[in-house]
N, C-alpha and C positions, 0 to 999 in steps of 0.2 A: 524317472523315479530312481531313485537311490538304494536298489534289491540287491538282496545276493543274488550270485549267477552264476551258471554250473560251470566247471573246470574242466577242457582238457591237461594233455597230462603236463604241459608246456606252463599252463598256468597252477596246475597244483604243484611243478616244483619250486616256481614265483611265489604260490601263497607262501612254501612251506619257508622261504628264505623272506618274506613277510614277517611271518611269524617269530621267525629264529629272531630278526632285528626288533620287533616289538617288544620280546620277553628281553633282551638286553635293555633299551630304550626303558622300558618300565622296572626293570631289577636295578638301574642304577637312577631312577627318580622314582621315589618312591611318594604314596598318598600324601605322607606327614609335611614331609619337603615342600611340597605345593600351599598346605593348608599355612606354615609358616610366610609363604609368601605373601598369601591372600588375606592374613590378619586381620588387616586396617580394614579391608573391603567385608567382610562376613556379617557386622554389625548392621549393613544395608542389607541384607537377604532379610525376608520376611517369608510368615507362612499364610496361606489361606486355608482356612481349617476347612478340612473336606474335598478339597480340590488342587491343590499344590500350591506353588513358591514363587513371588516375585520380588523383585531389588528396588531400590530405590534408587531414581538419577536426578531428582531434582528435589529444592527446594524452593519452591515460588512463592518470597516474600515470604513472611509468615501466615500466609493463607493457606496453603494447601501443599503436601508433597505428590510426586509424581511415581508410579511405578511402573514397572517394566516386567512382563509376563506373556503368556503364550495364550493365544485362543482357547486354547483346553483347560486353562484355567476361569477366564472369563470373555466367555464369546459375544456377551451384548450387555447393554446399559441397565435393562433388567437382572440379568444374572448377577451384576454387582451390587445391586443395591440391600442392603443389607447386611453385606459381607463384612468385614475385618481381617485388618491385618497384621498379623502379631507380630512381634520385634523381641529381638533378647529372648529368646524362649527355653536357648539352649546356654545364658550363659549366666554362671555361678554367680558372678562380680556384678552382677545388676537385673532388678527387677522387670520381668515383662511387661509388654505396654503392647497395647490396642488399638489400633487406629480404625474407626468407621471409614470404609470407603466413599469418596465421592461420585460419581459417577455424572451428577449434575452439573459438577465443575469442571469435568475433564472429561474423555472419553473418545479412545479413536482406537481401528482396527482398518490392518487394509481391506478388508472384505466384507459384502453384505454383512448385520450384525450375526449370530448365530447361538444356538441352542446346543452346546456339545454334551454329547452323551458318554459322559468318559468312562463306562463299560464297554465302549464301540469302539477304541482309540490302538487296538494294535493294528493300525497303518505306517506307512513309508511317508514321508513327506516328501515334496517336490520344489522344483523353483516355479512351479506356475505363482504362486502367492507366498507371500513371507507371513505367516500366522502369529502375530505378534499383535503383543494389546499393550496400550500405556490410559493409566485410570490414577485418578487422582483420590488424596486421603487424605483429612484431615490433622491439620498441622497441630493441633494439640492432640494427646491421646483420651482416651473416655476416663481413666482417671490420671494421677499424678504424670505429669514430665510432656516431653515435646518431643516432635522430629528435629527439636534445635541442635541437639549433640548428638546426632546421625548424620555420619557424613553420607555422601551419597556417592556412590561408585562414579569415578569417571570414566565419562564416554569419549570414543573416539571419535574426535571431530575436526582432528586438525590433520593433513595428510601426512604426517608423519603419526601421530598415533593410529591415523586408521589403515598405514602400512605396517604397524607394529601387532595388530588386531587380525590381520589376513591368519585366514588359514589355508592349509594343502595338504596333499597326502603327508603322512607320520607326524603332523602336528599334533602333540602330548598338551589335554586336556584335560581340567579337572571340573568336576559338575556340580554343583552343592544342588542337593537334593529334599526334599522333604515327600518321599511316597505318598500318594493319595492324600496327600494334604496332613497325613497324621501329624504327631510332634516330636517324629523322630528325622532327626538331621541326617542325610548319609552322603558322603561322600564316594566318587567315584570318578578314578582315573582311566582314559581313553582316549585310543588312537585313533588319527583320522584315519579312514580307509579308502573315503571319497569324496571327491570336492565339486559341488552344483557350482552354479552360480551366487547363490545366496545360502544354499543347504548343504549343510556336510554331515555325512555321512559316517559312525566310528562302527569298530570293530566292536563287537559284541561279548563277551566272554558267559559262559555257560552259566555262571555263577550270579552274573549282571542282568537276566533277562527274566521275564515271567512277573515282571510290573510295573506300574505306570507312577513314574513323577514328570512333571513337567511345571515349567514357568519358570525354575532357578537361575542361575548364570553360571557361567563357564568360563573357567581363567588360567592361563596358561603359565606355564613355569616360574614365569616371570609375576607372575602376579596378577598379568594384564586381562582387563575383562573383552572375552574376546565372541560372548553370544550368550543367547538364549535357548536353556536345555529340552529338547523335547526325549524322555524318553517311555516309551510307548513297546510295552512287553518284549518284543523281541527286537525295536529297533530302538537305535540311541542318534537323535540328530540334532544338529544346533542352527539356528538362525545367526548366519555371521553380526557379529554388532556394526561390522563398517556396514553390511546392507543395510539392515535394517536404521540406522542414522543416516547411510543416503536416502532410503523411503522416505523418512520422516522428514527430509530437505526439501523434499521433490512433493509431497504431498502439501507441503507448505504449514508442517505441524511440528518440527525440530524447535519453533518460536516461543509452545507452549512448554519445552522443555530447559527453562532458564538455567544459564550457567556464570559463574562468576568467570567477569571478562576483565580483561587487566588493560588500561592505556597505556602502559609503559611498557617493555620488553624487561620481563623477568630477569634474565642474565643481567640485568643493568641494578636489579634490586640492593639494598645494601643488607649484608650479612651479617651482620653486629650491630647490635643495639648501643645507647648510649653507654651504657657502662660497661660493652666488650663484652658481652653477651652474643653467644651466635643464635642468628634471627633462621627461623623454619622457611623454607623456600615459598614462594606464592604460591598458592594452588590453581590457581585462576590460567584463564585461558589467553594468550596473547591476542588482544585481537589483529597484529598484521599477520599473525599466523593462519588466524581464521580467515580475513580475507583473500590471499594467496592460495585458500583450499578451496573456496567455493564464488569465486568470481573467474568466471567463463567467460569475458570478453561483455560485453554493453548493450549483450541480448536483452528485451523486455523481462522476457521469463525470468532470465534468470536472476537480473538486476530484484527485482520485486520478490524472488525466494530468497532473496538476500535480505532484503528489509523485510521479509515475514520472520527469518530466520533468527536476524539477532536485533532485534527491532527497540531492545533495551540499551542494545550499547551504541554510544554515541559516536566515535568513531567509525562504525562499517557504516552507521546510518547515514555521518556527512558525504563520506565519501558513496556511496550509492544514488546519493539525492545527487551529488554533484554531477556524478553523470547520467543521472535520467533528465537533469536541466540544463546539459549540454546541447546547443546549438544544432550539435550531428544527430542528436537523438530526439528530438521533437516529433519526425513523422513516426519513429518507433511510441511513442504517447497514445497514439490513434487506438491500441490493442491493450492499452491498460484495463478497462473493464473486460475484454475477450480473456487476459491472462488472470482472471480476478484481483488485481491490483489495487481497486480504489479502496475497498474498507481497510487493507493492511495499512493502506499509504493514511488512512486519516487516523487510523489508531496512534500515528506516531504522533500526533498530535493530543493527547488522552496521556500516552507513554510521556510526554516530555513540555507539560505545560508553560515551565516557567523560562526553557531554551529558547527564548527569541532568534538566534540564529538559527536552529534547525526547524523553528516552526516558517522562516521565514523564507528554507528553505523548501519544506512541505508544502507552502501554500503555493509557490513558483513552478511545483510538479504537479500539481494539481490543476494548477492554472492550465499550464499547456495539455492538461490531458481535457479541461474545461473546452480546450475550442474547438474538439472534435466533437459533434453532434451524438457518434455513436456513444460515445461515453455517459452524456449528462442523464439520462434516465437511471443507472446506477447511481451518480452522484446524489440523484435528488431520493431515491430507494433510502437513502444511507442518513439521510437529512442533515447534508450537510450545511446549508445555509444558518442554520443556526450555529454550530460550531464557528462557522466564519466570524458572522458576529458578534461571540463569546471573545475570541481573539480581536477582532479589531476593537473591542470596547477595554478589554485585558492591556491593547498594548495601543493606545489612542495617539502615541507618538513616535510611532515607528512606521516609516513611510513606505517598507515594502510587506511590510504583513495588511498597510491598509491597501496600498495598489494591488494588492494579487486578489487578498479579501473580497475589493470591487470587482473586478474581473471577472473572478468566477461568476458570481452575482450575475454580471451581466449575462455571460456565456446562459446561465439557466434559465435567464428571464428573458430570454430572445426569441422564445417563442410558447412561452410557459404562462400563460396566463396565471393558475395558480401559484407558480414560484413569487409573481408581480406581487400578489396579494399577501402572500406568505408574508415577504420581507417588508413589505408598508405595516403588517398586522404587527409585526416584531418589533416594529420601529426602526429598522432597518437607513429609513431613508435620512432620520435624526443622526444616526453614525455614521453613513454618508457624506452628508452636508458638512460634519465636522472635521473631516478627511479632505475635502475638497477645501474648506477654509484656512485649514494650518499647512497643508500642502499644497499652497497655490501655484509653486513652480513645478509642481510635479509632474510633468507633460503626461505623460503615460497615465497618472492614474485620473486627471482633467477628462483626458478625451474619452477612457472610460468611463467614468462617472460622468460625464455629460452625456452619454451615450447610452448610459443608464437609466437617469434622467429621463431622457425621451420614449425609453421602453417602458417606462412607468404609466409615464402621461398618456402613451399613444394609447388612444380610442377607451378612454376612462376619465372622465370627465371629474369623477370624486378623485380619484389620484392627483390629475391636475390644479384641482382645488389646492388637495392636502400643500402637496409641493410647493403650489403658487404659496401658501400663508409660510412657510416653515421661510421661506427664503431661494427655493430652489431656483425660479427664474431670474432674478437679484443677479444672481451669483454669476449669471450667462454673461452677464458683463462686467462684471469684475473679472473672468478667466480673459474674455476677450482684449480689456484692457491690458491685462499681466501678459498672455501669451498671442498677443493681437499677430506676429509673426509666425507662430507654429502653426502650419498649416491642418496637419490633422485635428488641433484641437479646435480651429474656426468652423472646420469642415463639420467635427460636432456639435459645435455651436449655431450653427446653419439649417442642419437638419434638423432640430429641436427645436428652432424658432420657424421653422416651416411646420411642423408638426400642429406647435403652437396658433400658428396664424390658420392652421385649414379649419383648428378644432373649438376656437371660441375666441368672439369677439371682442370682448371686454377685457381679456388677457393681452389681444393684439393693438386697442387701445393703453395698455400699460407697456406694452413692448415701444412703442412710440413716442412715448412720454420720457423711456431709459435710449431714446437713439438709436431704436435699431438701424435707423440709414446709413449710420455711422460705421457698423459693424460689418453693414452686406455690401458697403463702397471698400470698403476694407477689404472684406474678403472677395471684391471683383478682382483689387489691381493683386491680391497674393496668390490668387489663383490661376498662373501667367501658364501652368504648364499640366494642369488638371483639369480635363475637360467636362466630366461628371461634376466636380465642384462647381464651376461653375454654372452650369444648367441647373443645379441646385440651388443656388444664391437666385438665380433669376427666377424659380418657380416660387421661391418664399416671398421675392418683392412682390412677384403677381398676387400672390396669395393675399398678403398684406396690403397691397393697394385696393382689392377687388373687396376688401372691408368694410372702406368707406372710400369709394373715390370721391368725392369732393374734400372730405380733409386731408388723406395721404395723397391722391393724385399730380399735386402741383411738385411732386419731389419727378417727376419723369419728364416735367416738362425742364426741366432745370438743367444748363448746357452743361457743368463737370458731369454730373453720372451720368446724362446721354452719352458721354461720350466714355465712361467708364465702360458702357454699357456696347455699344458699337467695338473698343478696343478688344471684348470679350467675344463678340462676334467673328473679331477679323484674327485673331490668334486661332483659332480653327475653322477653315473657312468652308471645309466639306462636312463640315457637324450640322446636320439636317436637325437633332435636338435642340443643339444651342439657339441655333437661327430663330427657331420654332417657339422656343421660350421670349426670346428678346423682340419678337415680332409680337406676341400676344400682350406682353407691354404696351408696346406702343399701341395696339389693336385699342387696349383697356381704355385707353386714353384719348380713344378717338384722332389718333396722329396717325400720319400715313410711312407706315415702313419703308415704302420706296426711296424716299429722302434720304431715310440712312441706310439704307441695303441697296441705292441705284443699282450698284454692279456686281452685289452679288447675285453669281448665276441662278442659286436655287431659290431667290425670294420667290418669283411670281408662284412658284408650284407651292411654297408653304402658306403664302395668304389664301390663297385657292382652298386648300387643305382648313386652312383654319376658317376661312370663312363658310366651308359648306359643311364642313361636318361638326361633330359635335363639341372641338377645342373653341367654337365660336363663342367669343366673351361676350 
């Protein structure tokens, strides 16, 4: 805590040369001197009748402005409501104006909310907690005028301002004050005396003590705003502004605090208007300068309070997505719901509708945060599957908002019964289909949407309906014809036409009508170097054949794909699966394995196997 504390004599000759330099320090900067600095800034102080003074640091669109105050002004969403906050109260050259608080809109404090009893408040503050409130107020006022011609105090958020912002011992202070909230303004200059971490500490003077203002701001010779005033009968302490804007970075709430951000580097601005007019400097914030103060390297954390941070401006946003969809950073994805990331990341989507690049790269971050399991229960919390298809139906020819679109999709519906339903209920599977048609080369988003496809159908017999009418199986061979060498996407096409064949018959007489022998001789001789692929080709023939063996059966007696099928065999010759699969073939068929497996060693134990227990066709 930040008390006085008794002197020996070593330190009362210290205070007294303290003192000696503060009465200098303060006789050669006097009140006036400061208030002239802080001019342009004074029109953002407001008061809270009753309770004291907070500033203004934001204008959010013309919805709502943003304030900046102390606990002891308003300690919870209750206490606000109701409230108002005057503007212009003290100045001659323009009429007072009232803004109703919001507190609906806004509303954050570091600590449990609370109930201040500001007849209790001659305490010390501490750095246990930074007592600071930011509450939102309506952008028109209750009668005439706006927060539109109120600028709003700039904050320190770039590390050169919020180097400019530090305070330490003998940093000269000035406070704007409103006492107990009355409507008298008071100024009050003050030295530091001692420096928290977050809390400092001034010197008291006799004259300055015996009441309570609190909530105002405090600005430094320069003008600079450099905290928020608590003072409290016999002490005087401020909330640095750099802590308090690190809290708000850290707490992942500096985002609701919008700031005009500049794409270009101001020094580069032009000075003169067309007719040699000199042009006022930008006020705005550069944002490489903002990136450079709060990009720590390609942490999760802090990648994500960077896109909660400045989540409006387009610049830190590419560059942050860029590297959360960097290659090195995918297993760092696993911890995006653990670090709260997924609604910031989808808001940027909400934030930037019409940016096909940065949605296309939001959905690529998403994606990879989609294929960790731990994530999708937030994902689906947040309801994002409809937003997907908001975007893929927004943007129906652009082939990576629809690939990532699917993807996620998939990833939720991998094991989500409800997600299935959701997205057939939505129509989902209609935007789908028309993604897989206009994008026929698109490998990546083929094999998941065919992969899709099969999580639909599998073990829902109305899904496979639906699908079967819209086109969905059709299309299994038109990809297979188009991408008949891409291995993952056959390997998809495979599994779905196994699917298919375990789960209805009449589907699997239409599967044979479109040649599937075509596709699964196919995907024997492409699958030279995948050995699950092919135990899968060979469980779908079985499947398929074990349908109708007298119609399909005469395709196994037929010497190319026996011997497609043997090839498959002898390319892994210790796969006890594969063997297993290609021997219940020939089993189906009442032909004798031996013939094509004489030599190999493990036949006799897998007919044994298959003939006694229950793989027996």
């Amino acid at each position: 805590h930040c008390q006085p504390r008794p002197l020996d004599d070593a330190g009362q000759a210290e205070s007294v040369t303290m003192i000696a330099n503060r009465l200098q320090v303060l006789q050669e900067l006097t009140t006036s001197d400061i208030v002239l600095e802080c001019t342009n800034h004074l029109p953002a102080v407001c008061r809270i009748a009753g309770r004291g003074a907070a500033t203004l640091i934001s204008r959010v669109y013309d919805d709502y402005g943003v304030l900046l105050t102390s606990v002891f002004v308003i300690g919870s969403k209750g206490e606000a409501t109701g409230l108002e906050a005057t503007f212009f109260e003290n100045d001659i050259r323009r009429k007072k104006r009232e803004f109703r608080l919001r507190p609906d809109k806004l509303f954050f404090c570091p600590r449990p909310e609370t109930t201040v009893d500001l007849g209790k408040s001659n305490i010390p503050l501490s750095d246990d907690f930074l007592p600071y409130c930011i509450v939102a107020c309506n952008f028109q006022a209750n009668g005439p005028g706006s927060l539109g011609d109120i600028t709003p105090i700039r904050l320190p958020i770039t590390a050169a301002l919020l180097e400019a912002a530090a305070l330490g011992p003998g940093s000269i202070s000035l406070a704007v004050q409103y006492p107990s909230g009355g409507p008298e303004r008071k100024y009050i200059l003050a030295q530091v005396e001692e420096s928290g971490q977050s809390i400092h500490s001034y010197h008291v003077e006799s004259i300055q003590s015996g009441y309570l203002a609190t909530g105002g701001p405090f600005f430094d010779a320069k003008g600079t705003f450099v905290g928020v005033c608590h003072h409290s009968q016999n002490f005087i302490h401020c909330m640095g502004a750099d802590a308090v804007v690190r809290h708000l970075f850290e707490s992942n709430m500096l985002g609701e605090v919008e700031f005009e951000i500049l794409d270009t580097d101001p020094e580069l601005a032009d000075k003169y208007g067309p007719e040699g007019e000199q042009l006022p400097p930008p006020s705005g914030y550069f944002f490489e300068d903002l990136w450079n103060t709060w990009y720590h390297g390609d942490d999760m954390a802090n990648l994500l309070h960077l896109v909660t941070a400045f989540l409006y401006s387009r610049p830190i946003l590419v560059r942050a997505l860029q590297r959360l969809t960097h290659p090195n950073a995918r297993a760092g994805l696993e911890s995006m719901a653990a670090n709260g990331g997924v609604w910031p990341v989808l808001r940027i989507l909400d934030k930037h509708p019409f940016d096909k690049h940065v949605i296309e790269a939001t959905l690529a971050t998403l994606g990879g945060a989609s294929s960790f399991a731990v994530n999708r229960p937030q994902l689906k919390h947040f309801e994002t599957m409809p937003i997907l298809l908001t975007c893929m139906r927004e943007y129906p020819t652009n082939p990576m908002i629809n690939q990532w679109g699917i993807y996620i999709v998939m990833n939720l519906c991998e094991e989500d019964h409800e997600c299935r339903d959701a997205f057939l209920a939505a129509g989902g599977f209609e935007v789908q289909l028309a993604a897989m048609t206009r994008f026929i080369s698109n490998q990546h988003l083929q094999q998941w949407a065919i992969r899709l496809m099969m999580l639909l159908m599998q073990d829902n017999a109305e899904h496979e309906a639906l699908i079967f009418q819209q086109g969905g199986v059709t299309h299994l061979f038109t990809a297979g014809e188009a991408l008949w060498n891409v291995e993952l996407v056959v390997e998809a096409i495979v599994l779905t036409l196994h699917v298919i064949a375990q789960q209805s018959a009449e589907l699997t007489a239409f599967l044979w009508q479109q040649n599937v022998l075509g596709v699964l001789k196919a995907a024997l001789d492409l699958f030279c170097s995948n050995e699950a692929a092919l135990v899968l080709t060979l469980a779908t023939l079985h499947a398929i054949v074990q349908r109708d063996k007298p119609t399909y059966g005469a395709v196994l007696i037929d010497e190319v794909f026996s011997r497609s099928v043997n090839k498959a065999v002898g390319l892994f010759p210790s796969s006890t699966p594969l063997l297993t699969e290609a021997a219940k073939c020939y089993l189906l068929m009442d032909l004798d394995p031996h013939r094509a497996f004489h030599d190999h060693p493990m036949v006799e134990h897998v007919i044994r196997t298959l003939m006694q227990g229950e793989g027996n066709p």
